[in-house]
C-alpha positions, 0 to 999 in steps of 0.5 A: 654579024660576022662569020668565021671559019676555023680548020681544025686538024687532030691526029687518032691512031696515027690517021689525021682527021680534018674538020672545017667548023663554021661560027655566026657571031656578033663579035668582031673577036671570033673565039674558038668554042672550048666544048668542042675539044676533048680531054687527051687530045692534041688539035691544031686550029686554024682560022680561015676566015673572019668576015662581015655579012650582010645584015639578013633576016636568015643570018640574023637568025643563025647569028642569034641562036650562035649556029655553029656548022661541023662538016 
């Protein structure tokens, strides 16, 4: 189980918006989900962290339901 943290950075009516989007997965390969972008816009995306977790039960959960955590 791993956890991958992402920065992504877009730009809206010249202001830059920057959101931190946290993955619980089972692959060792993190891939960015594509429905979180939309149509017409220019992202930057950034991996911050890749790391393996200890195995448990509450992180076996969220890796299950394939959590993911905007802030």
């Amino acid at each position: 189980m791993y956890k991958t943290t992402w920065l992504i950075i877009y730009e809206e009516e010249g202001i830059s918006h920057k959101v931190e989007f946290i993955q619980y997965h089972f692959g060792k390969i993190p891939r960015f989900p594509s429905w979180y972008m939309e149509e017409n816009k220019l992202y930057t995306i950034e991996m911050i962290w890749n790391f393996k977790l200890i195995i448990k039960p509450s992180i076996f959960m969220k890796c299950l339901f394939h959590q993911y955590i905007i802030s």
